[in-house]
C-alpha positions as CSV (number, residue, x, y, z in Angstrom):
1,X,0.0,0.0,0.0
2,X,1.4,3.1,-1.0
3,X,2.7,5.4,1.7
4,X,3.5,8.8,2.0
5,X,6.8,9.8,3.6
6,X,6.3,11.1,7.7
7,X,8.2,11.3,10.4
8,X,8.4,8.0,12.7
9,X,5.7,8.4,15.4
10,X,6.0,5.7,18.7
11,X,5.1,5.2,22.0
12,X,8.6,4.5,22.8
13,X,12.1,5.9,24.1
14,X,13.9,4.3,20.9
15,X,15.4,8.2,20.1
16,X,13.5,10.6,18.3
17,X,14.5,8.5,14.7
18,X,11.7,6.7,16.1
19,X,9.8,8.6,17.9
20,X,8.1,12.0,17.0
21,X,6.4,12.3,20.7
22,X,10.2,11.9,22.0
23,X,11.6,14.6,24.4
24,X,15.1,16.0,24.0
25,X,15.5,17.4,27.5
26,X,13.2,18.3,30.5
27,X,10.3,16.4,31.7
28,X,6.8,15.7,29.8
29,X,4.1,16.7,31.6
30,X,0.7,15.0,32.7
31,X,-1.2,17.3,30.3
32,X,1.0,16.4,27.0
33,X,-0.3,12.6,27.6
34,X,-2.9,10.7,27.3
35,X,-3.7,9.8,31.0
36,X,-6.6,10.8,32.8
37,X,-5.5,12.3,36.8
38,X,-6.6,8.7,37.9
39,X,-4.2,6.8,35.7
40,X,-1.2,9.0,36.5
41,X,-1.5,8.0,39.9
42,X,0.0,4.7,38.2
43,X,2.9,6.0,36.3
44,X,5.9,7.3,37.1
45,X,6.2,10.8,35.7
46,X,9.6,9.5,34.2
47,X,7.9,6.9,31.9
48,X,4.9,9.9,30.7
49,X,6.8,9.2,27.0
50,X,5.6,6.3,26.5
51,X,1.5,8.0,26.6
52,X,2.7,11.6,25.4
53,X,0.8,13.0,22.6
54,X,2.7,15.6,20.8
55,X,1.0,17.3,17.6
56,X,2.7,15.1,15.6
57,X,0.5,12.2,16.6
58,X,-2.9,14.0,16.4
59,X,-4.3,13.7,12.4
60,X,-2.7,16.3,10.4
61,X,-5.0,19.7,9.4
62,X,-5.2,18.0,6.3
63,X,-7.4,14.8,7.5
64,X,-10.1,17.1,8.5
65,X,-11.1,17.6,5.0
66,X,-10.6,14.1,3.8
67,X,-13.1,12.7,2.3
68,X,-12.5,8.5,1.9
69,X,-13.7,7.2,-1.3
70,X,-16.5,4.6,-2.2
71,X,-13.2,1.9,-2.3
72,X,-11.8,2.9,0.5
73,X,-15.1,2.5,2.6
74,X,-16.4,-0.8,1.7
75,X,-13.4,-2.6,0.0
76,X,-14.7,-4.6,-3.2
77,X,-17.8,-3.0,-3.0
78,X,-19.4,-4.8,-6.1
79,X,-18.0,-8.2,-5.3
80,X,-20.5,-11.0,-3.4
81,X,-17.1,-11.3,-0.5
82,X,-17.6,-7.2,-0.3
83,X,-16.5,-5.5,3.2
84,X,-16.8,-2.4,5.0
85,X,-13.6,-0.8,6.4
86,X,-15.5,2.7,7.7
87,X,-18.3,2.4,9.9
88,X,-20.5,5.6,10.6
89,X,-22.1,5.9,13.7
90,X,-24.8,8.1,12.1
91,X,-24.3,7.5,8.5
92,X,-25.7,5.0,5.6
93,X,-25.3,1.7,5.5
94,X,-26.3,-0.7,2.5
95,X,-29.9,-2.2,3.0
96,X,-28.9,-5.7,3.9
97,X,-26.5,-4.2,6.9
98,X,-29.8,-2.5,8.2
99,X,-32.0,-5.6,7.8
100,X,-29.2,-7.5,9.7
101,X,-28.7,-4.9,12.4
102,X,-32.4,-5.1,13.1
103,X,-32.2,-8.6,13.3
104,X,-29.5,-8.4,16.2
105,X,-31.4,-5.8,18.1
106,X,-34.3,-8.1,17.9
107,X,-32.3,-10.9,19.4
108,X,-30.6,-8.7,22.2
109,X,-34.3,-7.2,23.2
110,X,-35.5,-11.1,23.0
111,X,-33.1,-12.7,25.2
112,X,-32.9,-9.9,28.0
113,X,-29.1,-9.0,27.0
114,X,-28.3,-6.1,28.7
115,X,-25.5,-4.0,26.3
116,X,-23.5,-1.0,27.5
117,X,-25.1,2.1,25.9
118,X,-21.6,2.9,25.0
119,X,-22.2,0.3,22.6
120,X,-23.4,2.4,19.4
121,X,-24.2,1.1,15.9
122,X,-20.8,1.5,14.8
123,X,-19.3,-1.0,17.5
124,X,-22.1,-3.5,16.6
125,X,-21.7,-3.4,13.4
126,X,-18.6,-4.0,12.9
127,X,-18.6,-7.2,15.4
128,X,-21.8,-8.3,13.2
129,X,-20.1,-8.3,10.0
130,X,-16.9,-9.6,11.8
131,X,-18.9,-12.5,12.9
132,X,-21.0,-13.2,9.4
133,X,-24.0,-11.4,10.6
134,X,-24.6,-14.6,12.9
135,X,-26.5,-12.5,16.1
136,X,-25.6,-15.4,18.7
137,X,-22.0,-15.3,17.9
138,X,-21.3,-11.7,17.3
139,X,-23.0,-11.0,21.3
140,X,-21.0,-13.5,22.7
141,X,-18.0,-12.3,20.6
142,X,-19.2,-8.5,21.9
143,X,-19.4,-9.7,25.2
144,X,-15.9,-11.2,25.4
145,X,-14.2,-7.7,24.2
146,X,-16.2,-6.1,26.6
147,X,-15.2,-8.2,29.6
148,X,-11.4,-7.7,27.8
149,X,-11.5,-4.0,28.0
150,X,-12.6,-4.2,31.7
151,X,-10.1,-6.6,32.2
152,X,-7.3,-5.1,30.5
153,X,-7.8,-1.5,30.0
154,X,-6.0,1.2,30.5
155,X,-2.7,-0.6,30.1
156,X,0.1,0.1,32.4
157,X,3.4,-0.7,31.5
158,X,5.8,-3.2,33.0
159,X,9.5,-3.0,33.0
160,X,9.6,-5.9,30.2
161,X,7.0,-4.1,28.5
162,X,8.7,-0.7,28.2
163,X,11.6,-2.5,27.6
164,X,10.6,-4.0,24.6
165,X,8.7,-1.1,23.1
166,X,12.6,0.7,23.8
167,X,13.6,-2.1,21.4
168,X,11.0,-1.4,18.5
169,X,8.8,-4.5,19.0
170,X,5.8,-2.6,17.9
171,X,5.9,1.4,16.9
172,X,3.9,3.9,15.0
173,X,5.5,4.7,11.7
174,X,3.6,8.1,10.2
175,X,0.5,7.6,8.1
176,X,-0.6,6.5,4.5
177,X,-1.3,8.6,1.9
178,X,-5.3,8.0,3.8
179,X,-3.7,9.7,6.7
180,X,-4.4,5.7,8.4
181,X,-1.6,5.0,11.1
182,X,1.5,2.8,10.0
183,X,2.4,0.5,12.8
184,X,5.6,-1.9,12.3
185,X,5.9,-5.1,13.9
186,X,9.4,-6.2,14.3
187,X,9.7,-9.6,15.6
188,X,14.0,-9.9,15.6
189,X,13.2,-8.2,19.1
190,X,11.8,-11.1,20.5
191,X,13.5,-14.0,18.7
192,X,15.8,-15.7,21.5
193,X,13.8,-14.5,24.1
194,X,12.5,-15.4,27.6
195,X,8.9,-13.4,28.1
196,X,5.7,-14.0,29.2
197,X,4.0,-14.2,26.1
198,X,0.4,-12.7,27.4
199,X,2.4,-9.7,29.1
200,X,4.1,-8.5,25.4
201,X,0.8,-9.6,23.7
202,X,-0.2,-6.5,25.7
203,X,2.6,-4.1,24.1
204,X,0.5,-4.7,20.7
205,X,-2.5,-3.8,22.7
206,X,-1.3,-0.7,24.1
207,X,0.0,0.7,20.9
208,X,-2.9,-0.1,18.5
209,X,-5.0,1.1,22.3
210,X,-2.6,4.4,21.5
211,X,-4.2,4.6,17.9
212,X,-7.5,4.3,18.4
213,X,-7.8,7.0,21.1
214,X,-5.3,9.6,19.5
215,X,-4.8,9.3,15.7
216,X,-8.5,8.4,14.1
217,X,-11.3,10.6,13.1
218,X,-14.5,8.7,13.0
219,X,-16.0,8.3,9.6
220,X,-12.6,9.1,7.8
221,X,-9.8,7.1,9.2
222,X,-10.8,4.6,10.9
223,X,-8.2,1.9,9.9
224,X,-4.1,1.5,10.3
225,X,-2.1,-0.9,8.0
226,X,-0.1,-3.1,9.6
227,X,3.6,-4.4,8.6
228,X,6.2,-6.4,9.1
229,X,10.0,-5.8,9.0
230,X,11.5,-9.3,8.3
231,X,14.7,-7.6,7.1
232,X,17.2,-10.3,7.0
233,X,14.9,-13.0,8.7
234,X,14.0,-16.5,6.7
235,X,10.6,-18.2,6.8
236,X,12.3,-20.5,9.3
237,X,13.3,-18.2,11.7
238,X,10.1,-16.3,12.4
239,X,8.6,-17.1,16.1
240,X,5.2,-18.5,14.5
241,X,4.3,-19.1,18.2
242,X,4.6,-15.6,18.9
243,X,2.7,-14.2,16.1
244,X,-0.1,-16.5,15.7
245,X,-0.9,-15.3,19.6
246,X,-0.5,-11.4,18.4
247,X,-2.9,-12.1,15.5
248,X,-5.5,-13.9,17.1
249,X,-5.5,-11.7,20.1
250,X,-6.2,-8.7,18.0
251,X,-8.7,-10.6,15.5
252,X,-10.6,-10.8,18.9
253,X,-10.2,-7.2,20.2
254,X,-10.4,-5.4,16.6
255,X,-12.2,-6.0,13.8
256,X,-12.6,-4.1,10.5
């Protein structure tokens, strides 16, 4: 996917080659992050770098007037295997998403299931197309994520944790030329390796957590592409373990 050229963006220390929300000297402050008074009683105010958010994070002026393309909003849009990648809270959708939509509502209001009303149409609909419009599966799929995010969020980093973010594990690499994050998954960090595999699972978490909140506008970006650096790596050598975790974890959490 072409790419246009940005400076590195990462919720790391790795130097500020890597990092646009790096500091050169002095102390980031609670307001330049993303934590709420309550988390920061968590964090040490020396690791605040790793949840700053400089203006180079936030989308550019640009992105305001963006306007995505039929393509880029439901991706082979005349195929039968046809997807949506942008999901309005407020906007259209396609008459067979509504007539499917309905048909989930009718089943949540049937069988008494009590969703958060932070729960909006664009949530649901994107677990209901994730889940092949199949209502029992995409609430107990809906329910899972929500008992994750209770579980898990907000993410607060462990030594190991900020230590592999320091290596460039997982980092924020500028944006497309949809102004959609670039994160870079680097997995010579952890080749060799002794880690809790759930605990870095969480890095991923954190960063794509770090996307969501800071660098989307609902409606125009609401995607990131996601790479891999296997520079000087053969088939052989990659830790299929490892990634087959990372992606299954996120096909849970995220969906398109």
């Amino acid at each position: 996917k072409s790419s246009r050229t940005m400076s590195k963006t990462s919720v790391s220390k790795r130097g500020a080659k890597y990092a646009v929300n790096s500091f050169a000297d002095g102390k980031v402050k609670l307001k330049d992050t993303c934590l709420t008074s309550e988390m920061s009683t968590r964090v040490e105010e020396s690791d605040y770098i790793y949840y700053k958010v400089s203006e180079g994070v936030r989308p550019p002026r640009d992105a305001l007037f963006f306007v995505p393309n039929e393509d880029d909003i439901i991706l082979n849009k005349d195929d039968a295997s046809w997807q949506r990648l942008i999901f309005p809270e407020d906007g259209e959708y396609r008459e067979f998403e509504e007539k499917q939509l309905e048909e989930l509502e009718d089943y949540i209001e049937e069988n008494n299931i009590m969703i958060p009303n932070s729960v909006g149409k664009s949530m649901l609909m994107r677990f209901h197309q994730a889940n092949h419009y199949k209502a029992k599966k995409t609430v107990e799929d809906l329910l899972a994520h929500l008992e994750w995010r209770r579980t898990n969020l907000p993410i607060y980093l462990t030594t190991d944790q900020k230590k592999f973010l320091d290596e460039g594990l997982f980092y924020i690499h500028g944006r497309d030329k949809n102004f959609r994050p670039l994160n870079i998954f680097d997995p010579r960090v952890i080749i060799g390796k002794t880690a809790d595999r759930d605990e870095v699972i969480m890095i991923v978490h954190f960063v794509l957590q770090f996307i969501i909140d800071n660098m989307m506008i609902p409606g125009k970006i609401e995607n990131w592409v996601s790479l891999m650096d296997l520079s000087n790596l053969s088939i052989n050598e990659l830790p299929k373990k490892w990634l087959n975790s990372f992606i299954k974890s996120c096909q849970s959490n995220y969906k398109c």
